[in-house]
N, C-alpha and C positions, 0 to 999 in steps of 0.2 A: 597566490601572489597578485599584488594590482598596485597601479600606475596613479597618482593621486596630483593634478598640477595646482601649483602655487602661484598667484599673482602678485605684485609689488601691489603696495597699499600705500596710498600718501599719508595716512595717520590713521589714530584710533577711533574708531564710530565712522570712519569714512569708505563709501566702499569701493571696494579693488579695481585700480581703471589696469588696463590689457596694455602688458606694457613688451618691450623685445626682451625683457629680465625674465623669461617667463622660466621657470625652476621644475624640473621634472625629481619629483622624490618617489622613489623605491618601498612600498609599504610590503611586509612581507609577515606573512605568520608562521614561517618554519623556526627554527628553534638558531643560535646563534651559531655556535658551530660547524653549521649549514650554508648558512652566509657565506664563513669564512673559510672553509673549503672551495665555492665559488668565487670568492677575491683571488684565493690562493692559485686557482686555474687559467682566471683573466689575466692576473698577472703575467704568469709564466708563458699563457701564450702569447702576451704583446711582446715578451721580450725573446721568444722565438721565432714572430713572423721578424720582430726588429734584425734577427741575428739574421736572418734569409735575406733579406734587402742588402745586407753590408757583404753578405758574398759576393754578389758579380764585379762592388767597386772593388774590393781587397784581392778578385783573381787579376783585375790590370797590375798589380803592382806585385802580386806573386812573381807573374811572367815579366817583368821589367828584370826584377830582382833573380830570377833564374837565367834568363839572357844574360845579365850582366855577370853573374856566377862563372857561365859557362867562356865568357868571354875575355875574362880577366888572364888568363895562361898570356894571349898574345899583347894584351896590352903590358904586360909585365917585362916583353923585350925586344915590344918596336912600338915607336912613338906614335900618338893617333894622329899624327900630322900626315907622319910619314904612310900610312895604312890607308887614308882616305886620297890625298893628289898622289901617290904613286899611279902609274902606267902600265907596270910589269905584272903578272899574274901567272904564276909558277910555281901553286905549291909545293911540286914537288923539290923544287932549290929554295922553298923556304920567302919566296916571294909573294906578297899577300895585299898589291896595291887596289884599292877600288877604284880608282878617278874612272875608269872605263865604264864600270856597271851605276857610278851613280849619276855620269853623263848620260849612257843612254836611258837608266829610267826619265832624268829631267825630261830629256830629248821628246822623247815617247809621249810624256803626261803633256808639257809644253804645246805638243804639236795637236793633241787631243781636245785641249782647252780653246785651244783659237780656233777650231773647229767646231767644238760643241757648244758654248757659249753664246754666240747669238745665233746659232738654228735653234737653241732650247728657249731662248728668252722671247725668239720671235712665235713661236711654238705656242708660247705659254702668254704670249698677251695674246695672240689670234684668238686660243681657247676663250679663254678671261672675257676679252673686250668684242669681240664680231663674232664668233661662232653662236650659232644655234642654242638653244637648251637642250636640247635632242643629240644636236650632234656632239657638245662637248658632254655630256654622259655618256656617247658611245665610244669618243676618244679617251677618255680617262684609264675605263678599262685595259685598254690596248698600252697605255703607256705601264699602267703596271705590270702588263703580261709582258714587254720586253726587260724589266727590273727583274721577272720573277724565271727568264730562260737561263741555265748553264751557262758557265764560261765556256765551257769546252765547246757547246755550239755554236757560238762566236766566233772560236777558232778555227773550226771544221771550215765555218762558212767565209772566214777571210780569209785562209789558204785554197779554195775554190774558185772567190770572187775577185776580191780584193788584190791578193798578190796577182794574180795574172794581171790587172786593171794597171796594178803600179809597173808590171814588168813592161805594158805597153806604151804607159806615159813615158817613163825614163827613156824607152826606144824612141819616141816620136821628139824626145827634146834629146836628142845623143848623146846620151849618159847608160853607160853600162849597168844593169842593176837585175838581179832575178827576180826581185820582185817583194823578196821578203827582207822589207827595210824599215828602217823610222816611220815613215811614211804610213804603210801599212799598220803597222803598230797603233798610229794616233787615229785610222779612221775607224778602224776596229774599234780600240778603245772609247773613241769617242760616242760612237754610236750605244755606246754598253752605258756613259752617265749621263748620254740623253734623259733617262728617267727620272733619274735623280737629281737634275736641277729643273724639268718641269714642273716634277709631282709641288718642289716645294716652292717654286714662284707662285704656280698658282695656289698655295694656300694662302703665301705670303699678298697675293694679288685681291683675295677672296676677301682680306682685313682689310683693305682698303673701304674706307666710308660711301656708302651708294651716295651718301648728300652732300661730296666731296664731285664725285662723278656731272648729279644733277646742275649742280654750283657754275661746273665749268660749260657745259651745253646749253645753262639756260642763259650765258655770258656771251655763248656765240662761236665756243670751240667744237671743230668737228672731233668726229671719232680718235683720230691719231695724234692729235693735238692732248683731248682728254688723257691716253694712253702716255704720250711723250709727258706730257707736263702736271700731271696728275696724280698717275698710275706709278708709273714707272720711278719720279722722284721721292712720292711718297715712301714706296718699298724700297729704297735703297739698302738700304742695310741689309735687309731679307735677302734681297739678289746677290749682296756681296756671302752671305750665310750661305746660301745656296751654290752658287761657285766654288767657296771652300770646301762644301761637303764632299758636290764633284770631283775636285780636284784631289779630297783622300781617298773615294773610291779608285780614281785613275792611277793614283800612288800608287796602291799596294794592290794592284790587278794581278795575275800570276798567267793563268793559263791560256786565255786567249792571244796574249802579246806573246807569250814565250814562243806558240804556235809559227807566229808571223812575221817577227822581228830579226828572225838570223841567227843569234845568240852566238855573236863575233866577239870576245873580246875586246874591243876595237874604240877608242875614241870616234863616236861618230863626227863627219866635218859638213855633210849633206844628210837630206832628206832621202835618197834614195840609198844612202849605206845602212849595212846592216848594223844592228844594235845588242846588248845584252841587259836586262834591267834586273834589280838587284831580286825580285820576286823570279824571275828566271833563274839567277845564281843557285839560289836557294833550293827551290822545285828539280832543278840538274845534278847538282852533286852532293845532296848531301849525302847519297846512300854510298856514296865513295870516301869519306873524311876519313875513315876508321884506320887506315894502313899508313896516313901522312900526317906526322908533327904536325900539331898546333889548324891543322884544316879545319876539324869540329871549332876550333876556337874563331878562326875569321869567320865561319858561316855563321855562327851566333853572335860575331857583332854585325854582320850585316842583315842580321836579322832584331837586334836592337836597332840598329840608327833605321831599320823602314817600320820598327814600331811605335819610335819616338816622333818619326814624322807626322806617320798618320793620326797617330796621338794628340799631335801639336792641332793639327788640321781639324779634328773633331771639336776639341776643346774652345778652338778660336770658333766655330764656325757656330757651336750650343751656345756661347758668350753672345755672339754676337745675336742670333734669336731671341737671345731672353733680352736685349737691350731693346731691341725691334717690338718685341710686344709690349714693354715696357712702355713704350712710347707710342706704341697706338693706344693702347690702354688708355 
């Protein structure tokens, strides 16, 4: 077998200029049915690895469509109206309100975001724009190493650190509180999507033009000037991607918050009351549903509405990147 290339010709007697049409032909001397055994193989594996690609999109929508299976018993004889602002939470009298568990995830994620949002952004232009060469290759590492720790050490380590810290604020501002509250919840949490909106500011930071940079310092802007007005506006959209990201990882957290947050029931009205967020509902009881009407059915939809979230949250947050490279492009 051998490889024979073809060049475009502007006409006859003239000879072949090198063009981008350059034509790779297959010369072969086995016999034809040999060929097309080898067609017959290419084929069928494009259209295998094809079927391999379209599994992991077609398991989001397996799992949509099995939630929503599993969920339909209780929408069938109480309104989603009534299911999501309800207060009351009583399976066993048949009471199935979430307002409680999907205030305190807000609560929780909420308090996380105003917290991790600009230590991450200031995080990630320091690296970007003032740090070292040296040193931001040593800190990079380290930010993936807190991406790549346990939840559960998270938790270990805010019911150690953290809830004593909140039990002794709330004491010093005289407010009753053990400690394990909202509060607790969002610093934990917060510190857990630290990673995740550094890792992608600064990639988002890394597209910004160095002769966008040069532009504005050889105009007369210092370092934070370049950053504020430069840096930072050009990547807009990136940082709003990366926020989004954050905020579905904060979403659908489960074991570090569950840890530290109380798992009250409770409309939270404070920062120092305890919470129950819907990844806690879930993680607590569902090994109990089995002996109370219609329980397997609320815990699968409150296992739809935090997969439809995060779902939402991914979706807007890849949109918004590919619009972002779009436009650096």
């Amino acid at each position: 077998m051998r490889f024979r290339l073809l060049q475009k010709s502007d006409g006859v007697g003239k000879k072949p200029q090198r063009t981008d049409g350059i034509l790779a032909v297959l010369e072969t001397d086995g016999p034809a049915p040999s060929r097309k055994r080898r067609l017959i193989k290419d084929l069928a594996a494009r259209r295998f690895l094809f079927g391999l690609t379209l599994v992991p999109g077609l398991l989001v929508f397996v799992m949509l469509f099995g939630l929503f299976w599993k969920a339909r018993a209780i929408l069938a004889v109480k309104p989603l109206g009534r299911l999501l602002l309800g207060t009351t939470w009583k399976p066993s009298q048949g009471e199935f309100g979430m307002l409680a568990f999907l205030a305190g995830t807000l609560a929780v994620t909420v308090v996380a975001m105003v917290i991790a949002v600009p230590i991450s952004l200031l995080t990630a232009v320091t690296l970007s724009e003032y740090a070292p060469r040296r040193m931001r290759h040593a800190a990079r590492p380290m930010v993936d190493l807190l991406a790549g720790l346990p939840s559960v050490v998270y938790g270990v380590w805010g019911v150690l650190v953290i809830v004593p810290f909140v039990e002794r604020l709330a004491s010093m501002l005289g407010v009753s509180s053990s400690g394990y509250s909202i509060l607790a919840g969002g610093i934990v949490l917060a510190i857990m999507v630290f990673p995740t909106i550094i890792h992608v500011s600064l990639e988002v930071f890394s597209s910004v033009s160095k002769d966008l940079r040069d532009a504005a310092l050889s105009l007369g802007a210092n370092r934070w000037e370049v950053a504020k007005k430069v840096v930072l506006r050009k990547s807009r959209q990136g940082i709003i991607a990366a926020v989004v990201l954050g905020l579905s990882r904060a979403f659908g957290e489960t074991m570090a918050v569950l840890m530290v947050v109380g798992n009250i029931p409770r409309v939270p009205k404070s920062l120092f009351d305890p919470g129950y967020p819907l990844p806690a509902l879930l993680a607590n009881n569902y090994g109990e549903m089995m002996s109370v009407p219609l329980y397997d059915s609320a815990l699968m939809l409150a296992a739809l509405i935090l997969m439809l979230v995060v779902l939402t949250f991914n979706v807007a947050a890849r949109m918004i990147l590919i619009r972002a490279e779009r436009t650096a492009g």
